[in-house]
Structures are given as structure tokens and as C-alpha cells.
C-alpha positions as CSV (number, residue, x, y, z in Angstrom):
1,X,0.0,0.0,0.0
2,X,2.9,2.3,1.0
3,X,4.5,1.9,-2.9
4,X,1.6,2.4,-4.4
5,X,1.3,5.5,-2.4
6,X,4.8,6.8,-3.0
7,X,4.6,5.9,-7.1
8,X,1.3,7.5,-7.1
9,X,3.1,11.0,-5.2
10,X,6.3,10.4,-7.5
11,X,4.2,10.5,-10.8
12,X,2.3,13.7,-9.3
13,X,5.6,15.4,-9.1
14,X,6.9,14.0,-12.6
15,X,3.8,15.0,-14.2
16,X,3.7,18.6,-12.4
17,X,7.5,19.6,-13.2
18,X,7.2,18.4,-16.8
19,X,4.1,20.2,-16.7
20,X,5.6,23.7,-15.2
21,X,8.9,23.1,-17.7
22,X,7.0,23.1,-20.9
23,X,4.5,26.0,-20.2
24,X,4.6,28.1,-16.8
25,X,1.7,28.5,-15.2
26,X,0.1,31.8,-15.2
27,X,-3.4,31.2,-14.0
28,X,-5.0,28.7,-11.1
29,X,-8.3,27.4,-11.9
30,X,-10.9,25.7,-8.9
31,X,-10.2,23.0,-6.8
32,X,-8.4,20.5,-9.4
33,X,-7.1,21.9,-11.9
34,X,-4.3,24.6,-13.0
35,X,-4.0,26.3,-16.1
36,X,-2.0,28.2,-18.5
37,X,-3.9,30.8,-20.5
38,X,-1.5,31.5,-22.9
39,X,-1.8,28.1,-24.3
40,X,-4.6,28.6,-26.5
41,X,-8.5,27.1,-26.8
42,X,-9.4,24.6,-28.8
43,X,-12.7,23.9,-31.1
44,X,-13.7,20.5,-31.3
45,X,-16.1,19.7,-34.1
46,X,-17.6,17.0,-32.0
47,X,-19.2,17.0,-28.7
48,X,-16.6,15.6,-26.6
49,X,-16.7,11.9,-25.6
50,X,-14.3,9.6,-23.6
51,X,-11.7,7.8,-26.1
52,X,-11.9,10.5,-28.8
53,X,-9.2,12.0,-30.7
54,X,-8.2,15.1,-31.9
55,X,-5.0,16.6,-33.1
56,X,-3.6,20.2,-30.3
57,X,-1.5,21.2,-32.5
58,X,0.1,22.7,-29.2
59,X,1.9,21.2,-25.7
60,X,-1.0,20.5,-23.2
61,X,-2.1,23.8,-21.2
62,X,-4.0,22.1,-18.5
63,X,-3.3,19.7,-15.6
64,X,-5.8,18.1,-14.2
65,X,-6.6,16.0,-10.8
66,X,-9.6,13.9,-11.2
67,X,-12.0,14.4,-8.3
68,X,-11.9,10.8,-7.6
69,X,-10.0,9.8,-4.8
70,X,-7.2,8.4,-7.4
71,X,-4.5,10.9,-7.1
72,X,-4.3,10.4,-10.6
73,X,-2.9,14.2,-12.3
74,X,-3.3,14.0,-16.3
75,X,-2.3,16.8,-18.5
76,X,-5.5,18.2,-20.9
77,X,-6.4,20.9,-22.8
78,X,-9.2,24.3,-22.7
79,X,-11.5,22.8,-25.2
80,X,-14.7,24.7,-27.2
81,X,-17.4,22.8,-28.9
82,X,-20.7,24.4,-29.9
83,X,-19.9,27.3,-27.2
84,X,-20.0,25.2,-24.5
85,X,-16.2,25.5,-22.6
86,X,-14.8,22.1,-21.1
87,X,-11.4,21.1,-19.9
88,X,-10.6,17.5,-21.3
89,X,-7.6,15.4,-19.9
90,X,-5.6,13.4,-22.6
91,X,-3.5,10.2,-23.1
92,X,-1.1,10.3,-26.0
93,X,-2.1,6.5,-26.1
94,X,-5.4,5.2,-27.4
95,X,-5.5,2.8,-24.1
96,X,-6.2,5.6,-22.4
97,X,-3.4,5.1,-19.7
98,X,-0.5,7.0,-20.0
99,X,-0.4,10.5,-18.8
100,X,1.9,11.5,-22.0
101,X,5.1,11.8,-19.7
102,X,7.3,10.5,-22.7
103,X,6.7,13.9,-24.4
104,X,8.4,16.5,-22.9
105,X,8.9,18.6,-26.0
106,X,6.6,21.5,-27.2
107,X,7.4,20.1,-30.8
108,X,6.4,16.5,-29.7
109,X,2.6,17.9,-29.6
110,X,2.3,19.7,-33.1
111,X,1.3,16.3,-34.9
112,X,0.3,14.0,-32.3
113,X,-3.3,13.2,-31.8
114,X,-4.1,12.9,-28.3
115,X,-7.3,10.2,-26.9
116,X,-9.6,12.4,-24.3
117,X,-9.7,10.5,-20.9
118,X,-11.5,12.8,-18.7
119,X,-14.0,15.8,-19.5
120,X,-15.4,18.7,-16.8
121,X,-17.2,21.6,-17.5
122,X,-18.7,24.4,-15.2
123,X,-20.2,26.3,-18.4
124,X,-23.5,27.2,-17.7
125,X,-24.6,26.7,-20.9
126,X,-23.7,23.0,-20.4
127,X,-27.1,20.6,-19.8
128,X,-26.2,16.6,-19.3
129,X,-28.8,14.2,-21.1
130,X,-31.2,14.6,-17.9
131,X,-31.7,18.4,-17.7
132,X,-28.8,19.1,-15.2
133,X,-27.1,22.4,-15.4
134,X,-24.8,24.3,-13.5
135,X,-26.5,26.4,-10.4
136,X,-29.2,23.5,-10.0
137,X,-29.6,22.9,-6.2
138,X,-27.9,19.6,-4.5
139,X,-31.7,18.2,-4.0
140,X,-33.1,18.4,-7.4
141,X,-30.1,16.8,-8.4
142,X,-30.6,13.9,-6.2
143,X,-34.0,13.6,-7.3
144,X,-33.0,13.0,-11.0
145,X,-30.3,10.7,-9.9
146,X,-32.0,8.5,-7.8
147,X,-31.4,8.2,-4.4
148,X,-30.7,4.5,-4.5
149,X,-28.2,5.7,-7.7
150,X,-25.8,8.1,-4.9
151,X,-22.2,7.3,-5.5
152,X,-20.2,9.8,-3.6
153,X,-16.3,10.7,-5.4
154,X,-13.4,11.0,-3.6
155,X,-14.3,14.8,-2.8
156,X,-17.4,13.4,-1.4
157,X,-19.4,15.9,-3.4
158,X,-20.7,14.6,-6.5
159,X,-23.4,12.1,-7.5
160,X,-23.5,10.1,-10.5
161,X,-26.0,10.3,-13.3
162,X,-27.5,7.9,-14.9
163,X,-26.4,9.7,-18.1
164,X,-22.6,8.9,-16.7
165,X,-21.7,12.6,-15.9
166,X,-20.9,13.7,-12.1
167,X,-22.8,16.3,-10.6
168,X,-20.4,18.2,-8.1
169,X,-20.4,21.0,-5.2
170,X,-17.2,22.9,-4.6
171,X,-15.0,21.3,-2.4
172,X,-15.1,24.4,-0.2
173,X,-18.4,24.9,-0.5
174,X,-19.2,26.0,2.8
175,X,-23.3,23.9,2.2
176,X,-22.2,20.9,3.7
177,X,-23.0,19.7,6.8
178,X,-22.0,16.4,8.7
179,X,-24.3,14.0,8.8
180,X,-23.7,11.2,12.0
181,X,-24.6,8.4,9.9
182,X,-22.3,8.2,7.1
183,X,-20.1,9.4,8.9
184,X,-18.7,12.5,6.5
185,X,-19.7,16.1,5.3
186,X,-22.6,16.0,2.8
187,X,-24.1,18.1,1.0
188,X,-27.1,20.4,2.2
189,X,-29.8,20.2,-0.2
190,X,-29.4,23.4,-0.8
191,X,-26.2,23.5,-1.8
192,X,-25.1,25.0,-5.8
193,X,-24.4,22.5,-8.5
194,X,-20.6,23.6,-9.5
195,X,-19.1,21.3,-12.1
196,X,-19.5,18.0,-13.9
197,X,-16.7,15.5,-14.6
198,X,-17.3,12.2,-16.9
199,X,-14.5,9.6,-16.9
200,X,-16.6,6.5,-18.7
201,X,-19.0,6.4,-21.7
């Protein structure tokens, strides 16, 4: 268990100073992520969906920490498809595992294609297959999921649709409350609707 640990917190480290080498960061963004603006947007002409590929053109500009409980960090891009804004974390593989470490040249990125692995967006234009959008309170959320559907993340603060998408408060979100039972902070029903992350189709 300690290995695993101390591989996991080694790759973190790789994966943040290859990160910092190729493009400084200049900008944080919430809770998981940190990004560098001057690495520019790009428009998809699909809807993005786990496993699909595009070509950057440019090194990654994002890194990203999945909000669950892995301690998995993946590099990934600022991505634009019919308006809507996501950030999508990448593998250079199309197995999906490998967090593109063996690239550590700008140059390596202008004609690779690059297999999407993780997706978030907190664009408010953004609507998941069962009427979700950001703002919705934490109770009508758990109404469309189900409450026998409830899967809690690693943050402890998202549900899962039964579209596949994650429904997530701000980890700082000061709407949570501890509830005695299960034993952690949930929560309150009132709480904002922040983000949604998709990791499977």
C-alpha cells in the first residue's frame, strides 16, 4: 500500500515539473485543476466523448486531478465545442493510460493526436442528457439521480447520473454539513451544482 502511495506522489511530481517546464503557469483554476492561458482554446467539431481523438497542434495547457480519490494528475487541454467551454484530460495513447510523460517537448505535440480521458465543465450553458445544469440545487439533483443511484467521489461531493456525468459541489463549498450516519460532510440540499466530470461512456 505504502509503494503504491509513493509511485502514485512520485508520478504527481513528474507530471507537475514536466508540466511547469513546458508551459509556466500563469493562471489557477478551482479545486483540481491549473491552467495556463497562454496556451490557446481549442474547437472541437464533435461533442466531446471519452476515447476521442483530436490533433492540439500545441503542448497541453492544463493539468488536471480527477476528483476521484485516485490521485491520478493528467495533463489536458481548454476545449470549445458548440460554445459550450470544457477542460478534457488526454492520453497520448489510445489505451487511455499514460499521462503522455514520454513527451516533454513542445514540438512532440504539433502532430500527435491525443485520446480524451476525462472531461469537466462548469459552463452554464452546459445541460447533461437529464436536464442538469450548473447552479441546479444539490436536491433536485438527487432527485434526478435516484437516491438508490448516490455514489459519492473521492471529494465526497458529487453524485453520478445515470447519463454517466458527475454532478459536483465545490469542495469548499461551505453547504455541507456532517451528517452522523455516514459518517462525513454531505451536501445540504441546498447546496449549488458547481461542475460535472465524466471519466466512462
Amino acid at each position: 500500500m505504502g509503494t503504491n502511495e509513493n509511485n502514485r506522489g512520485l508520478r504527481f511530481m513528474r507530471i507537475l515539473l514536466l508540466f511547469i517546464l513546458i508551459s509556466p503557469l500563469n493562471a489557477l483554476a478551482v479545486d483540481n485543476m491549473m491552467i495556463n492561458t497562454d496556451i490557446k482554446e481549442i474547437k472541437l467539431r464533435k461533442d466531446p466523448k471519452i476515447g476521442m481523438s483530436f490533433a492540439p497542434g500545441v503542448e497541453p495547457g492544463v493539468v488536471v486531478d480527477p476528483p476521484d480519490g485516485k490521485n491520478s494528475v493528467i495533463p489536458g487541454y481548454r476545449v470549445r465545442f458548440k460554445g459550450v467551454a470544457f477542460i478534457v484530460g488526454v492520453s497520448c495513447e489510445a489505451d487511455l493510460l499514460d499521462d503522455c510523460s514520454a513527451y516533454t517537448n513542445s514540438e512532440d505535440y504539433q502532430s500527435m493526436t491525443v485520446y480524451i480521458r476525462y472531461i469537466q465543465t462548469s459552463d452554464s450553458r452546459f445541460k447533461t442528457p437529464e436536464g442538469s445544469t450548473i447552479g441546479d440545487r444539490w436536491g433536485q439533483t438527487i432527485k434526478r439521480a435516484g437516491d438508490d443511484k448516490i455514489i459519492y467521489s473521492g471529494y465526497d461531493s458529487c453524485v453520478l447520473l445515470q447519463s454517466g456525468w458527475y454532478a459536483c459541489i465545490d469542495l469548499m463549498s461551505a453547504k455541507r454539513k456532517f451528517d452522523p450516519k455516514a459518517r462525513r460532510l454531505l451536501p445540504k440540499k441546498t447546496a449549488i451544482i458547481d461542475f460535472y466530470y465524466k471519466s466512462k461512456n
